[in-house]
CHARMM internal coordinates of N, CA and C (Angstrom, degrees):
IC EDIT
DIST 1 N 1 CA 1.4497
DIST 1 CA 1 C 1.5281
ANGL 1 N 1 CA 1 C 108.67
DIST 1 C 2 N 1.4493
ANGL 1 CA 1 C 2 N 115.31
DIHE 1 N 1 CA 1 C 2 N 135.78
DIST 2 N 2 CA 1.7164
ANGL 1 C 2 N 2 CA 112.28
DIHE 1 CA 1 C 2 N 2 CA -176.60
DIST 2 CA 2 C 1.5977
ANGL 2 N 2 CA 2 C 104.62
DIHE 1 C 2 N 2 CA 2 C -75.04
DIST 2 C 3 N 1.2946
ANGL 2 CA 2 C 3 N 119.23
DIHE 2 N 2 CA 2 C 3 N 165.32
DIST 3 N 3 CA 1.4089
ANGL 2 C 3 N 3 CA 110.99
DIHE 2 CA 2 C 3 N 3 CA -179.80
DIST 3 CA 3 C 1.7114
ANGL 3 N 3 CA 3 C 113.08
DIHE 2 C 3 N 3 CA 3 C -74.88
DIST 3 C 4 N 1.3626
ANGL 3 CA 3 C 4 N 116.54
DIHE 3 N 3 CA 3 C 4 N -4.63
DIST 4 N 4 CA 1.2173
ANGL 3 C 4 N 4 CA 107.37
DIHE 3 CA 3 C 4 N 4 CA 166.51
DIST 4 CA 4 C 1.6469
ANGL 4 N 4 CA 4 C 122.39
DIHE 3 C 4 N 4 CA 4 C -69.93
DIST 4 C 5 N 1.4860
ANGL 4 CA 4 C 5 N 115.48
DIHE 4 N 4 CA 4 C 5 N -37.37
DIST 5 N 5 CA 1.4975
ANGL 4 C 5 N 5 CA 108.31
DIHE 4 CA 4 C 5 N 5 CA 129.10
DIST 5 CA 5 C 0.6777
ANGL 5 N 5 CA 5 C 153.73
DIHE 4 C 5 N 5 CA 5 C 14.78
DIST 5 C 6 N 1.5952
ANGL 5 CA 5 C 6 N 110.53
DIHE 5 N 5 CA 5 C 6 N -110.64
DIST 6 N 6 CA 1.0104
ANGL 5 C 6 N 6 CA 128.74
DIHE 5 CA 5 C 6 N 6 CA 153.20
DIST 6 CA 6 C 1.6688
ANGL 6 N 6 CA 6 C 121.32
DIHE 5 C 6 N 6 CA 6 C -19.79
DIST 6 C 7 N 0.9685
ANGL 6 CA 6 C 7 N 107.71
DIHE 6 N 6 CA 6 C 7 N -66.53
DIST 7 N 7 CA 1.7073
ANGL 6 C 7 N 7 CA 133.10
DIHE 6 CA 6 C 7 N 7 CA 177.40
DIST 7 CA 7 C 1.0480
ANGL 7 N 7 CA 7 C 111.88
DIHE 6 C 7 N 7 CA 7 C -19.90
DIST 7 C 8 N 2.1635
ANGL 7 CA 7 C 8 N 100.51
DIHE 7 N 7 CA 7 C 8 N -76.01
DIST 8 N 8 CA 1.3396
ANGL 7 C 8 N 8 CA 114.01
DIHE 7 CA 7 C 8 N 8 CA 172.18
DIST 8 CA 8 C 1.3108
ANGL 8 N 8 CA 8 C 134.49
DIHE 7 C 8 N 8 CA 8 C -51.60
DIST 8 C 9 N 1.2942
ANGL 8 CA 8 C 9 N 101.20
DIHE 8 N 8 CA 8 C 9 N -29.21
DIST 9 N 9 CA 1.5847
ANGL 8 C 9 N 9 CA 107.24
DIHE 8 CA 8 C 9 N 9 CA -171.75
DIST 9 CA 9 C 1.8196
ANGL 9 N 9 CA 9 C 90.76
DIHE 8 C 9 N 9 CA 9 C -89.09
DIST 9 C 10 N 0.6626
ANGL 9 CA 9 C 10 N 154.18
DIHE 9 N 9 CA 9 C 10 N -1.09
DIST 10 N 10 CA 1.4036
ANGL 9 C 10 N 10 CA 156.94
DIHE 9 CA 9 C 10 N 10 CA 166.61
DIST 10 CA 10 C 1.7772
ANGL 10 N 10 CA 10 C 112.30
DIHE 9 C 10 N 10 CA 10 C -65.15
DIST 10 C 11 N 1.7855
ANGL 10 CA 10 C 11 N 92.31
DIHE 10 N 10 CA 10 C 11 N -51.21
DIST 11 N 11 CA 1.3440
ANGL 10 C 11 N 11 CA 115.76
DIHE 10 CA 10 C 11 N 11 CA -150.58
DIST 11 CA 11 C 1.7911
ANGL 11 N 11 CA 11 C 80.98
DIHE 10 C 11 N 11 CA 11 C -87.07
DIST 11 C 12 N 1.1458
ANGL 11 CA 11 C 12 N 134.77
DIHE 11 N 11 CA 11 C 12 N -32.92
DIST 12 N 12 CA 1.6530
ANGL 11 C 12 N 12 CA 136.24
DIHE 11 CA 11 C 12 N 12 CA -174.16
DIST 12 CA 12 C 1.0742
ANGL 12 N 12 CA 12 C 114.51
DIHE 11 C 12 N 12 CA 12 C -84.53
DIST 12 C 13 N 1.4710
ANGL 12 CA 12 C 13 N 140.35
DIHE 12 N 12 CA 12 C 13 N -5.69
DIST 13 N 13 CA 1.4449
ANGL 12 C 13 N 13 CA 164.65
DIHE 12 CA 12 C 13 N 13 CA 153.29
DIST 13 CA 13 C 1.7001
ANGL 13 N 13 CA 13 C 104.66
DIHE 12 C 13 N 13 CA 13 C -74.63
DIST 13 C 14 N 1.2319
ANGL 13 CA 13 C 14 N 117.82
DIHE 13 N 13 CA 13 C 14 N -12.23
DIST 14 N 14 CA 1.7157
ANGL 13 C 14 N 14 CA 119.80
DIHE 13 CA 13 C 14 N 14 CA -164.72
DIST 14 CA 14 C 1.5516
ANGL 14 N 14 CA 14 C 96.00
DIHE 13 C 14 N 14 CA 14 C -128.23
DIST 14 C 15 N 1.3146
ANGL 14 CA 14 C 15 N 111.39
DIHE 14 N 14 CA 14 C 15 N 3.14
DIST 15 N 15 CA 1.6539
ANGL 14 C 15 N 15 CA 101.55
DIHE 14 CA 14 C 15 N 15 CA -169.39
DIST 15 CA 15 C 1.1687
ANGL 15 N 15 CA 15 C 139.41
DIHE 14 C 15 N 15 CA 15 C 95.99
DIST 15 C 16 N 1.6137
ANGL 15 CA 15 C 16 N 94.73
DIHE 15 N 15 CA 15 C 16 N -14.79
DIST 16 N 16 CA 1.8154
ANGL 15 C 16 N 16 CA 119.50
DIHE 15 CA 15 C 16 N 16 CA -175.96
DIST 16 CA 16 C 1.7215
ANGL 16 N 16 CA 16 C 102.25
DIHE 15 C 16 N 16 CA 16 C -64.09
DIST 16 C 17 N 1.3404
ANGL 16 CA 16 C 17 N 121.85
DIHE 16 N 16 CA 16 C 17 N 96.70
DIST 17 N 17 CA 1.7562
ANGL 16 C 17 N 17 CA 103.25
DIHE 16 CA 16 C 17 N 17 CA 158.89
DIST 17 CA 17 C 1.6636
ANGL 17 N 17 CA 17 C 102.69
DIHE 16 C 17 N 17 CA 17 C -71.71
DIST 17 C 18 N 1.3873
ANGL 17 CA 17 C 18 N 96.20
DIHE 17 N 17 CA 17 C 18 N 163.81
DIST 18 N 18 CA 1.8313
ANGL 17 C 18 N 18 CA 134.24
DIHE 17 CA 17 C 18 N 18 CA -175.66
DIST 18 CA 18 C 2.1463
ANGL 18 N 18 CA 18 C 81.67
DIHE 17 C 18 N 18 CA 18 C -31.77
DIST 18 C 19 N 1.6975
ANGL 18 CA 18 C 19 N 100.73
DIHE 18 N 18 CA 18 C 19 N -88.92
DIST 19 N 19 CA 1.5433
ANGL 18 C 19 N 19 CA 95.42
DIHE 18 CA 18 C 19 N 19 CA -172.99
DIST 19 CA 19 C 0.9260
ANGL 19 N 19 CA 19 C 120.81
DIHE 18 C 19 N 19 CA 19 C -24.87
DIST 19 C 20 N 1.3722
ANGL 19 CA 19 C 20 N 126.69
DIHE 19 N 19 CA 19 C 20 N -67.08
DIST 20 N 20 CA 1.8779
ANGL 19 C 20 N 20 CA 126.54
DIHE 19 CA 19 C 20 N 20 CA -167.26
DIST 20 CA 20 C 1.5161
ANGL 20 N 20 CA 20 C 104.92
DIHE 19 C 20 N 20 CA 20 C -54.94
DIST 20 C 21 N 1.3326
ANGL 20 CA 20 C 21 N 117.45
DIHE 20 N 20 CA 20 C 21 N -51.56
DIST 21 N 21 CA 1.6067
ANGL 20 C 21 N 21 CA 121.03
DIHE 20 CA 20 C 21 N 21 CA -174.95
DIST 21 CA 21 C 1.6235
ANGL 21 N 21 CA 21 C 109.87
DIHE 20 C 21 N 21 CA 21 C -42.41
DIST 21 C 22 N 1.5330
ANGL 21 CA 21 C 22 N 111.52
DIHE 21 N 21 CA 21 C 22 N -57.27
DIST 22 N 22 CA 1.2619
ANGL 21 C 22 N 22 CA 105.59
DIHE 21 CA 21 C 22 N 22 CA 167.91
DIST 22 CA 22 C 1.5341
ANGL 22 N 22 CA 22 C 136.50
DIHE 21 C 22 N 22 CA 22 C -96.67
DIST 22 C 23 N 0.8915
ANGL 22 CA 22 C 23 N 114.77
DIHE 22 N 22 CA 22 C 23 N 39.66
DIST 23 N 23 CA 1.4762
ANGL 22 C 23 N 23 CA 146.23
DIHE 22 CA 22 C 23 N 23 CA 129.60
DIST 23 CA 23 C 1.2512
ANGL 23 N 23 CA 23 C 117.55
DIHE 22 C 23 N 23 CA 23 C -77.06
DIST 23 C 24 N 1.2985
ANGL 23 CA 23 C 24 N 149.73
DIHE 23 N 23 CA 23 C 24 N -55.07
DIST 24 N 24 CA 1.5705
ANGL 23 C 24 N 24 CA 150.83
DIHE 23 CA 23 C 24 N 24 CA -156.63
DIST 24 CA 24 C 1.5751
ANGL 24 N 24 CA 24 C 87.74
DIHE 23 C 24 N 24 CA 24 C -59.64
DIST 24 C 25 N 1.4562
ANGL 24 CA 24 C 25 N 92.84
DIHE 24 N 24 CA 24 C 25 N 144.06
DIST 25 N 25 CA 1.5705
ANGL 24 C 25 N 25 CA 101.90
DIHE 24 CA 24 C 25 N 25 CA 167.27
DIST 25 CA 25 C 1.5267
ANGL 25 N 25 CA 25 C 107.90
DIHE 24 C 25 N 25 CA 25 C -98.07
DIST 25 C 26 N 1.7577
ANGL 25 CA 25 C 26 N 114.42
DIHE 25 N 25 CA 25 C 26 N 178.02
DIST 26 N 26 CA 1.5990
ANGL 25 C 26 N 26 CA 100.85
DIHE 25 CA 25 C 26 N 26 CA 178.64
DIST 26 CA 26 C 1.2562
ANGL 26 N 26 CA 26 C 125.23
DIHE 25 C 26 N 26 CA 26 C -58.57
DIST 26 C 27 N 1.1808
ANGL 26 CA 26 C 27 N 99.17
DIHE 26 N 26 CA 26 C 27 N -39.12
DIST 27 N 27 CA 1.6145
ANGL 26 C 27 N 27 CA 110.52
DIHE 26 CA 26 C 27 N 27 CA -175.76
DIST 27 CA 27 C 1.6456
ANGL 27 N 27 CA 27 C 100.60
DIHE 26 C 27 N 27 CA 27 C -55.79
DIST 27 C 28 N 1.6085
ANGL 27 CA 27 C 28 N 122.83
DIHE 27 N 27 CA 27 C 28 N -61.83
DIST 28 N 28 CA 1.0967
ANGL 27 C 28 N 28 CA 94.99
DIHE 27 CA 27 C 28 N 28 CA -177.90
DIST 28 CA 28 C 1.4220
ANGL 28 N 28 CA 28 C 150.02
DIHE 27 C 28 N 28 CA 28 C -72.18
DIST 28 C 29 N 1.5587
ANGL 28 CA 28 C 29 N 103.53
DIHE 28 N 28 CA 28 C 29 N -20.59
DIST 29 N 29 CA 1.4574
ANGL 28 C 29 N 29 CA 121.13
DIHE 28 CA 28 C 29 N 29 CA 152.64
DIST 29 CA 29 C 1.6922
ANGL 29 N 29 CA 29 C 109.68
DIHE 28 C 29 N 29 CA 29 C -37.94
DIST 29 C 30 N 1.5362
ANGL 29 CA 29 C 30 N 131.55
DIHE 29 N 29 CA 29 C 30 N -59.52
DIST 30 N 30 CA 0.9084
ANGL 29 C 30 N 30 CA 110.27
DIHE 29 CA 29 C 30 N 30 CA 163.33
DIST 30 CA 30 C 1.7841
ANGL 30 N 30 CA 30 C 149.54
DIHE 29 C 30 N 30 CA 30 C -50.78
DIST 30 C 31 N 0.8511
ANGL 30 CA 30 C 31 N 82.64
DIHE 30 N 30 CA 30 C 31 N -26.74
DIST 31 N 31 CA 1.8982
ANGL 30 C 31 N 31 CA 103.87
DIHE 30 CA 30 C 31 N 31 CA -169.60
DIST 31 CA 31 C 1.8536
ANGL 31 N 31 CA 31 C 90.49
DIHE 30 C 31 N 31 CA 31 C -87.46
DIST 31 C 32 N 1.0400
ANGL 31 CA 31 C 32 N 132.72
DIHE 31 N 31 CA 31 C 32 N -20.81
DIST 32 N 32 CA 1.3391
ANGL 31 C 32 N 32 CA 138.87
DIHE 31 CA 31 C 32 N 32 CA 158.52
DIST 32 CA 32 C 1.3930
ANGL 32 N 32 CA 32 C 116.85
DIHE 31 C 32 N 32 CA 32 C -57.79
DIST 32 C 33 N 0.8448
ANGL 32 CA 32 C 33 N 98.58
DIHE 32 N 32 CA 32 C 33 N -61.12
DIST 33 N 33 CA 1.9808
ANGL 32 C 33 N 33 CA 125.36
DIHE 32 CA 32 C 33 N 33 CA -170.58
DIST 33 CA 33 C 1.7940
ANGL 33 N 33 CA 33 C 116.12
DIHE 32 C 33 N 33 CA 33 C -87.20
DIST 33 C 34 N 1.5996
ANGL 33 CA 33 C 34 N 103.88
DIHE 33 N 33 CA 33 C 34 N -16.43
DIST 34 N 34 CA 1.2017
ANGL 33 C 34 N 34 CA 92.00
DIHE 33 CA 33 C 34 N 34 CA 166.09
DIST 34 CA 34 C 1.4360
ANGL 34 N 34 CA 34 C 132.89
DIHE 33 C 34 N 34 CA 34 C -77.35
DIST 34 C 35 N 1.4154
ANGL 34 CA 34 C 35 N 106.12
DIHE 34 N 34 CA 34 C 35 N 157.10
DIST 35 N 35 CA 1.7153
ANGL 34 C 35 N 35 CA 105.00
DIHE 34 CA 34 C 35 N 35 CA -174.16
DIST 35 CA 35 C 1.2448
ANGL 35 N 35 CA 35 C 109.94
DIHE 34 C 35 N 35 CA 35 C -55.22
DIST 35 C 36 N 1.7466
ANGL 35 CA 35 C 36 N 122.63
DIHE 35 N 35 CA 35 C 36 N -170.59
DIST 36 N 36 CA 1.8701
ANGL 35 C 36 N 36 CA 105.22
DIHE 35 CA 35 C 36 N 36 CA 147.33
DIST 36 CA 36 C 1.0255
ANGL 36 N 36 CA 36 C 117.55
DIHE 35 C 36 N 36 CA 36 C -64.16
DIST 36 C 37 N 1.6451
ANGL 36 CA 36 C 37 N 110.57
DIHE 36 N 36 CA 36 C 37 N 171.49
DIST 37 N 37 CA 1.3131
ANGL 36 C 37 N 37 CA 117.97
DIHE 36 CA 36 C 37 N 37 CA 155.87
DIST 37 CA 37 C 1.3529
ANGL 37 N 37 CA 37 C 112.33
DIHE 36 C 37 N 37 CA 37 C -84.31
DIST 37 C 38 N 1.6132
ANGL 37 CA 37 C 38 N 116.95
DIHE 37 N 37 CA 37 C 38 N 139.75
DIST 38 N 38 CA 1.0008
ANGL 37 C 38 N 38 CA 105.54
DIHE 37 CA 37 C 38 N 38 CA 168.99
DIST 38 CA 38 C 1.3524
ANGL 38 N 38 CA 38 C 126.49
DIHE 37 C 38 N 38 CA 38 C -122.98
DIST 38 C 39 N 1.3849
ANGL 38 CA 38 C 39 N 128.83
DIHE 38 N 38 CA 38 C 39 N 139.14
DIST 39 N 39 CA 1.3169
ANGL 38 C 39 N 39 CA 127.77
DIHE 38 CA 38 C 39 N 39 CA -151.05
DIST 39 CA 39 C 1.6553
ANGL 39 N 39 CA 39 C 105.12
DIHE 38 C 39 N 39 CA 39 C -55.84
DIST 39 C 40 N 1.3898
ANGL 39 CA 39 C 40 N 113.73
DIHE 39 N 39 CA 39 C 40 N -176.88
DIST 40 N 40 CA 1.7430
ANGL 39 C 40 N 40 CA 115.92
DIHE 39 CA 39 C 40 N 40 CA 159.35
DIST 40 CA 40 C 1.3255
ANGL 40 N 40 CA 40 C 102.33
DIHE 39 C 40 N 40 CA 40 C -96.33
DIST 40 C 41 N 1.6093
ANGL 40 CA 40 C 41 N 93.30
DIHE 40 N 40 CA 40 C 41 N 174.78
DIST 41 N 41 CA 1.7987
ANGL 40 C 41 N 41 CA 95.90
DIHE 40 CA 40 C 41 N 41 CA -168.91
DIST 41 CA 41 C 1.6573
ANGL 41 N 41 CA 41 C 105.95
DIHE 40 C 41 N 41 CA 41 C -74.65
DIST 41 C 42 N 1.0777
ANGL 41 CA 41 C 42 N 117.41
DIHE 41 N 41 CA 41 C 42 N 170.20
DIST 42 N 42 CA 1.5838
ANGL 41 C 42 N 42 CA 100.60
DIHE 41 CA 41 C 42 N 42 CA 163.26
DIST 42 CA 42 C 1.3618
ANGL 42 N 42 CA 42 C 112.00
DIHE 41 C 42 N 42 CA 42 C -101.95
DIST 42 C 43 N 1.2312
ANGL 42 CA 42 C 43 N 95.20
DIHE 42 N 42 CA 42 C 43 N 159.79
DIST 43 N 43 CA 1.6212
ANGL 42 C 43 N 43 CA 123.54
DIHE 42 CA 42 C 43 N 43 CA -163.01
DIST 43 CA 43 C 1.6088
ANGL 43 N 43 CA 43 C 95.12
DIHE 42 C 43 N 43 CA 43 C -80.05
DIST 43 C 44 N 1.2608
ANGL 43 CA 43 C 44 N 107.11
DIHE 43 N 43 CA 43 C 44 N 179.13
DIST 44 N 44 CA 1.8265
ANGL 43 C 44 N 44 CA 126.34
DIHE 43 CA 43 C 44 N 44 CA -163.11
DIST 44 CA 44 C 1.8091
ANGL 44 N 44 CA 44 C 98.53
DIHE 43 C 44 N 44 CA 44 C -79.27
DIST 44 C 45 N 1.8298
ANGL 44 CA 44 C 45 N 100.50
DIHE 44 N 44 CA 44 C 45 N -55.07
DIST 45 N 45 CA 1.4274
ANGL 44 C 45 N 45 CA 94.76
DIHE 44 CA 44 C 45 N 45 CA 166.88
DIST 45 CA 45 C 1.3819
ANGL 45 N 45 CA 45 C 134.23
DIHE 44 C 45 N 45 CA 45 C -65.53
DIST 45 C 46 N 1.2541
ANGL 45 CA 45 C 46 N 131.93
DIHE 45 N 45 CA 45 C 46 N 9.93
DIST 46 N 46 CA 1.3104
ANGL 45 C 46 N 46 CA 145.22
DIHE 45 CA 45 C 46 N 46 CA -142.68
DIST 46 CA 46 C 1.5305
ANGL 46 N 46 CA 46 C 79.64
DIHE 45 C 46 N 46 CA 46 C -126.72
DIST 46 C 47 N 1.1879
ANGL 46 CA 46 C 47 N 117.73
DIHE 46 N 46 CA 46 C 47 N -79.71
DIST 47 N 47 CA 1.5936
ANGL 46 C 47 N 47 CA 127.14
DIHE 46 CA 46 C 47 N 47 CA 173.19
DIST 47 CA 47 C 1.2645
ANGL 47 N 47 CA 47 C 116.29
DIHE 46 C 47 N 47 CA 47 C -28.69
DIST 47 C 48 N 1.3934
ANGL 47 CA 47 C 48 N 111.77
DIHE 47 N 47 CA 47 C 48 N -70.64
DIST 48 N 48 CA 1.7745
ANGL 47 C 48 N 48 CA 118.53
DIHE 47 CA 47 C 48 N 48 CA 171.03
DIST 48 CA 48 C 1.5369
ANGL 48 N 48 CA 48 C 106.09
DIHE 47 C 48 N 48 CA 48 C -44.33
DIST 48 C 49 N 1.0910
ANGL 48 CA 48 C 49 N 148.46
DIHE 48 N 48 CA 48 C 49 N -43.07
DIST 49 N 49 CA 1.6051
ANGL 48 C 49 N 49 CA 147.27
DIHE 48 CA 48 C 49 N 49 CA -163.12
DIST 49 CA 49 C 1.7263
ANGL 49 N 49 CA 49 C 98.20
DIHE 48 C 49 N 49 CA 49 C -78.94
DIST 49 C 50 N 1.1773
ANGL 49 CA 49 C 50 N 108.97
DIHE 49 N 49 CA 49 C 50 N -38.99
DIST 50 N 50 CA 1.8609
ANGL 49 C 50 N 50 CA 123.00
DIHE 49 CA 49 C 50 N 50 CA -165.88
DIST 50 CA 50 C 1.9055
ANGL 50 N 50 CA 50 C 83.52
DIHE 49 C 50 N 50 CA 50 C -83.47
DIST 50 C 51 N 0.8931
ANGL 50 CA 50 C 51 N 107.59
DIHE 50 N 50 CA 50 C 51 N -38.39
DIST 51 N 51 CA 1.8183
ANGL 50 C 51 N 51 CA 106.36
DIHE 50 CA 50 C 51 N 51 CA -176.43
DIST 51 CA 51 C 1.5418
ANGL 51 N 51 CA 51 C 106.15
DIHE 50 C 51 N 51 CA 51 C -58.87
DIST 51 C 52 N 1.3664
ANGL 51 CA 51 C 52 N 129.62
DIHE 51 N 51 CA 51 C 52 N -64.86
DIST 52 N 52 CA 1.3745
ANGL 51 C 52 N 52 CA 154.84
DIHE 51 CA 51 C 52 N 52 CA -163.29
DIST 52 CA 52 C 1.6892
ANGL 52 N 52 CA 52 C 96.19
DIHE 51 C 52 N 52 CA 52 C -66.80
DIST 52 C 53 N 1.1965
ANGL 52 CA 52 C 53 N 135.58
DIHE 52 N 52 CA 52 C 53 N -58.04
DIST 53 N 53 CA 1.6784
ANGL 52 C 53 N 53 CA 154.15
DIHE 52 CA 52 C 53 N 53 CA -158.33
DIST 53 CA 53 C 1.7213
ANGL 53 N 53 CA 53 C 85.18
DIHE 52 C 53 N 53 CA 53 C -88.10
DIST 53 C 54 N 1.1949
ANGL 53 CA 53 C 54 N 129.44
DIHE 53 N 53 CA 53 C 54 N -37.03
DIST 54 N 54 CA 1.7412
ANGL 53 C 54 N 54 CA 113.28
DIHE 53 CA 53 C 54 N 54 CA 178.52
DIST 54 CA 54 C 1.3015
ANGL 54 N 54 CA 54 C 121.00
DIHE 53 C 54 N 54 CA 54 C -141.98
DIST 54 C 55 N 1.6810
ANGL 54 CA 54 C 55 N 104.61
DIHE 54 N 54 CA 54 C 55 N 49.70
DIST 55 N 55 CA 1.7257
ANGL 54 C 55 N 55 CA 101.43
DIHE 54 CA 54 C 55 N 55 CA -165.82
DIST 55 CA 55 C 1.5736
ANGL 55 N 55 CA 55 C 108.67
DIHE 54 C 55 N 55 CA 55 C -59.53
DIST 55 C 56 N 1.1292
ANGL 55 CA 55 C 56 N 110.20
DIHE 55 N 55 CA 55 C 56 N 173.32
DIST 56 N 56 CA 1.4470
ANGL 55 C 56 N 56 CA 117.99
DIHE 55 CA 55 C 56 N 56 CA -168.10
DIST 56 CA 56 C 1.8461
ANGL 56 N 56 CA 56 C 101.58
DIHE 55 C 56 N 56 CA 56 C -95.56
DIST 56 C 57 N 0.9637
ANGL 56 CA 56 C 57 N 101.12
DIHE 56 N 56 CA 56 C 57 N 148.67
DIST 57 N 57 CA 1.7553
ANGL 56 C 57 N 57 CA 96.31
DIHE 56 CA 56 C 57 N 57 CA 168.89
DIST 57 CA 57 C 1.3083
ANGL 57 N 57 CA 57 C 109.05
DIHE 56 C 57 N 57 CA 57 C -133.91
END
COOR INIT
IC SEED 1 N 1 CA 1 C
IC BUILD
């Protein structure tokens, strides 16, 4: 299958009909198709503050 294909059938799994698909610009094709974001880990002070606000008992 060519990746235009691919694409579509991506974009028809998401709701995209044929028109809208080719309409999307790159940018939005991407921002569609991207994974999550995923946060960074938290840091030691980040931890210590989450420690103090919900210590364990």
């Amino acid at each position: 299958m060519t990746p235009w294909g691919e694409m579509m059938q991506a974009a028809a799994r998401m709701g995209v009909g044929p028109e809208g698909f080719w309409r999307l610009s790159l940018k939005e094709w991407r921002m569609l198709t991207a994974g999550p974001v995923q946060a960074a880990p938290l840091g030691r002070g980040e931890l210590e503050r989450m420690q103090e606000m919900w210590p364990d008992d």
